[in-house]
Legacy VTK file of the C-alpha trace (Angstrom):
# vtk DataFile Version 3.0
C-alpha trace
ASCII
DATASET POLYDATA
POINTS 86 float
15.993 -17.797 -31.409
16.913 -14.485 -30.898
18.759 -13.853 -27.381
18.386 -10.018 -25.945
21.657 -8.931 -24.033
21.284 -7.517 -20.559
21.604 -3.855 -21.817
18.926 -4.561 -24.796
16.384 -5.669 -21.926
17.271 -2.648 -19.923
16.650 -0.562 -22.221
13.028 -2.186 -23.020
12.768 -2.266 -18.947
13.966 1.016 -17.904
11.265 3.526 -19.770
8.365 1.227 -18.228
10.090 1.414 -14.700
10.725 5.768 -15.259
6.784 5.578 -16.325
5.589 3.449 -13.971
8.172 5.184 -10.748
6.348 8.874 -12.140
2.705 7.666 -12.055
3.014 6.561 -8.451
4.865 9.676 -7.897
1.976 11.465 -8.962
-0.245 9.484 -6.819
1.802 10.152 -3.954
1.882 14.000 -4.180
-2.685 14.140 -4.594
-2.179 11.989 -1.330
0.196 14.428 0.477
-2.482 16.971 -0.434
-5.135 15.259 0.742
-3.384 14.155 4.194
-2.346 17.439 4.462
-5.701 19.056 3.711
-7.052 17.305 7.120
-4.323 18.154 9.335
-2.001 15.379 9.379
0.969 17.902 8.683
3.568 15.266 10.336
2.099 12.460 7.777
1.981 14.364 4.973
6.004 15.577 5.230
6.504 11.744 5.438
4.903 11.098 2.388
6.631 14.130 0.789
9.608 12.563 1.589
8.734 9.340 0.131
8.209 11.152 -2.981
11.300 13.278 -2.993
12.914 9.816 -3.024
10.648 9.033 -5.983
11.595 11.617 -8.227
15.662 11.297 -7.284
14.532 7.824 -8.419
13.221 9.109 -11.575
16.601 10.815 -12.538
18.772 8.102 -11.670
17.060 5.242 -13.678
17.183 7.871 -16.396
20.470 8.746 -16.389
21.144 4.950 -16.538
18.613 4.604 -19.339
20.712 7.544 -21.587
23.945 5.417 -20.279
23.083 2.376 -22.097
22.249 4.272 -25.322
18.288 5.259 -24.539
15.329 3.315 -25.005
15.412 -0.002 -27.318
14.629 -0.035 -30.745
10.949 -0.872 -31.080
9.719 0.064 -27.473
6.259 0.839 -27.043
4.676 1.155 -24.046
1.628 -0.870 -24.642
-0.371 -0.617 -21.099
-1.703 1.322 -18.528
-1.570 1.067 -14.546
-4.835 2.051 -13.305
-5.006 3.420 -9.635
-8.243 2.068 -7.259
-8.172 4.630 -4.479
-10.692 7.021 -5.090
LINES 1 87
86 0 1 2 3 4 5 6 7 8 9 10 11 12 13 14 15 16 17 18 19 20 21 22 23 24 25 26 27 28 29 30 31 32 33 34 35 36 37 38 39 40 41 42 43 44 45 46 47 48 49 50 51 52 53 54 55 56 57 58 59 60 61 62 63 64 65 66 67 68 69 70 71 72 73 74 75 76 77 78 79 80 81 82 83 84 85
């Protein structure tokens, strides 16, 4: 059977986490808009925040990602999150 290392998952892992960390991300920022949009200026700097921390995120899992050598051989991201909110 063959046995993936710790590093080999991480680097199967990692580029669905990055993916998965920006499409929330995303998310975030149209609700920070929308927050915004009907005067709820103190909520929507909270949520701002919460995304700053999102993308800082972002870089750090990447920079571990191009630590371990990049994404696994074979990786495919073979799904979609779909977000419910509208």
């Amino acid at each position: 059977m063959d046995q993936k290392t710790t590093m080999e998952k991480l680097q199967i892992l990692l580029p669905h986490w990055i993916e998965h960390n920006h499409n929330h991300e995303a998310e975030f920022k149209k609700w920070v808009e929308l927050v915004r949009s009907e005067g709820h200026a103190g909520l929507a700097d909270l949520l701002a925040k919460a995304v700053a921390s999102m993308a800082e995120t972002d870089t750090i899992l990447k920079k571990v990602l191009a630590e371990i050598g990049g994404p696994g051989e074979g990786h495919h991201h073979g799904h979609h999150h779909h977000q419910h909110y509208d």
